[in-house]
C-alpha positions, 0 to 999 in steps of 0.5 A: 633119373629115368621113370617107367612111362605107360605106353598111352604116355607116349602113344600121342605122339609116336602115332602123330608123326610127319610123313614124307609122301605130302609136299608141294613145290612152287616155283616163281620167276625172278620179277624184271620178267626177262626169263619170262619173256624167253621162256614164252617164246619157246612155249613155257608159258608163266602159268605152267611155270607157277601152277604146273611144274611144281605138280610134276615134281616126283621127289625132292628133298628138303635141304640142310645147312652147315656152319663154317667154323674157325680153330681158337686158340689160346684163350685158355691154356691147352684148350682149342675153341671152335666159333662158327663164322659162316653158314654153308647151304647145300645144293638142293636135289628135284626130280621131275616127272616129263609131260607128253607136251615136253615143257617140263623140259623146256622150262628147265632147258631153257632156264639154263639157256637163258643164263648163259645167252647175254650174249644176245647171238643166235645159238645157231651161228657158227660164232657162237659163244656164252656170256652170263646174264645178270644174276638178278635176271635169272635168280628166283626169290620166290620158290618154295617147299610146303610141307605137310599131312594128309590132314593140311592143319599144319604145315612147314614151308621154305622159302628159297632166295637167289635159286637157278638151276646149275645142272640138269642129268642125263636123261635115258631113253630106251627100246626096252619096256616103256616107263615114264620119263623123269628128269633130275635138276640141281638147284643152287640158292644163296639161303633158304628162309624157314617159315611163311614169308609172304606179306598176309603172314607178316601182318598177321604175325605168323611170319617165318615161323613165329607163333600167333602173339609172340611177335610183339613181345618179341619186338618189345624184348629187342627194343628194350635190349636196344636201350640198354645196349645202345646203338647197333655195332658191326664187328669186323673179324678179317682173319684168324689173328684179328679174331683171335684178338677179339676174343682176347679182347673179351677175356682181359682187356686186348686192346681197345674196344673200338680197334674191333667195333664200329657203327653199322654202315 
């Protein structure tokens, strides 16, 4: 049941809370160095790419995800069961703020460009026509937001994989009283990655959010449950019947285990 609590019982943390005015965007570019190549050549060079662009970034918004769910039904009478099957990464939204030498929007203009110009054609030619480059070539993998506070003890970083922008808005310009230009791009990514990612985490064990000495007990707990459970299996749920086999299966018996499991590729 609830208990009165003083007010010095919860002052610690109500007065210790996250602002949002305290982040960092960095960007990096995909690593075969053709995006790179391209964007020098138009006057983005990989040092504004990596050290400045991210500085110009005004507002962003640290994204979500979803699960995909699929409708149970059958395995207990009149109930309906909802197992998640997939998870669904939202679009992720930065404005930019335009510097007077315009590489801002050089960089984003011609990251775009880039994608679509595996046709190797001059863009001037009357011709022309697009074709997309190789994923791997325009993808990053390694963009990030950090997140943190005025006092930089703590800090809350994701780590984005396969992000390209998708569109670039409208910029408006004007005769009326002068403001400061701003852009706004969308971003698609395959997944983001809470937590440090970087190799330097890794060997300390404070990678992807694990707490300093947790790792290696963590490690222990899975390799332990290994032995017990035996080698690793894959289960391969096709469709709404087959999954619902599956989970039959757990209830009564279903048909036989191997029907459903199989050794990972």
């Amino acid at each position: 049941m609830p208990t009165p609590k003083s007010i010095s019982n919860f002052k610690p943390l109500i007065t210790n809370l996250a602002q949002t005015s305290h982040y960092q965007v960095i960007f990096g570019l995909p690593f075969s160095g053709t995006l790179s190549s391209y964007l020098s050549a138009r006057g983005v060079n990989t040092t504004f790419v990596t050290e400045s662009s991210g500085l110009l970034c005004s507002s962003a918004s640290i994204p979500g995800s979803s699960l995909g769910t699929a409708d149970i039904n059958g395995n207990f009478m009149g109930v309906q069961e909802k197992m998640a099957h997939t998870r669904i990464f939202t679009q992720m939204q930065l404005e930019f703020y335009v510097d007077s030498d315009y590489r801002m929007m050089k960089f984003l203009e011609h990251w775009m460009e880039y994608i679509a110009s595996g046709s190797g054609q001059n863009s001037a030619s009357t011709g022309y026509y697009y074709r997309m480059q190789y994923p791997d070539d325009y993808k990053s993998n390694s963009t990030k937001i950090i997140k943190f506070d005025r006092d930089y003890a703590k800090e809350f970083e994701y780590n984005f994989i396969g992000l390209f922008p998708i569109n670039m808005s409208s910029v408006p310009v004007s005769y009326d009283s002068s403001e400061i230009m701003k852009v706004s791009v969308a971003f698609n990514y395959e997944r983001y990655i809470p937590g440090q990612i970087s190799s330097s985490s890794s060997a300390s064990g404070t990678s992807n959010n694990v707490q300093s000495g947790s790792q290696s007990s963590s490690a222990t707990t899975t390799s332990q449950s290994s032995n017990l459970l035996g080698p690793p299996t894959a289960i391969g749920l096709n469709s709404q019947q087959t999954l619902n086999e599956f989970y039959q299966y757990g209830l009564n018996g279903g048909k036989s285990a191997a029907d459903f499991i199989g050794p990972v590729p």
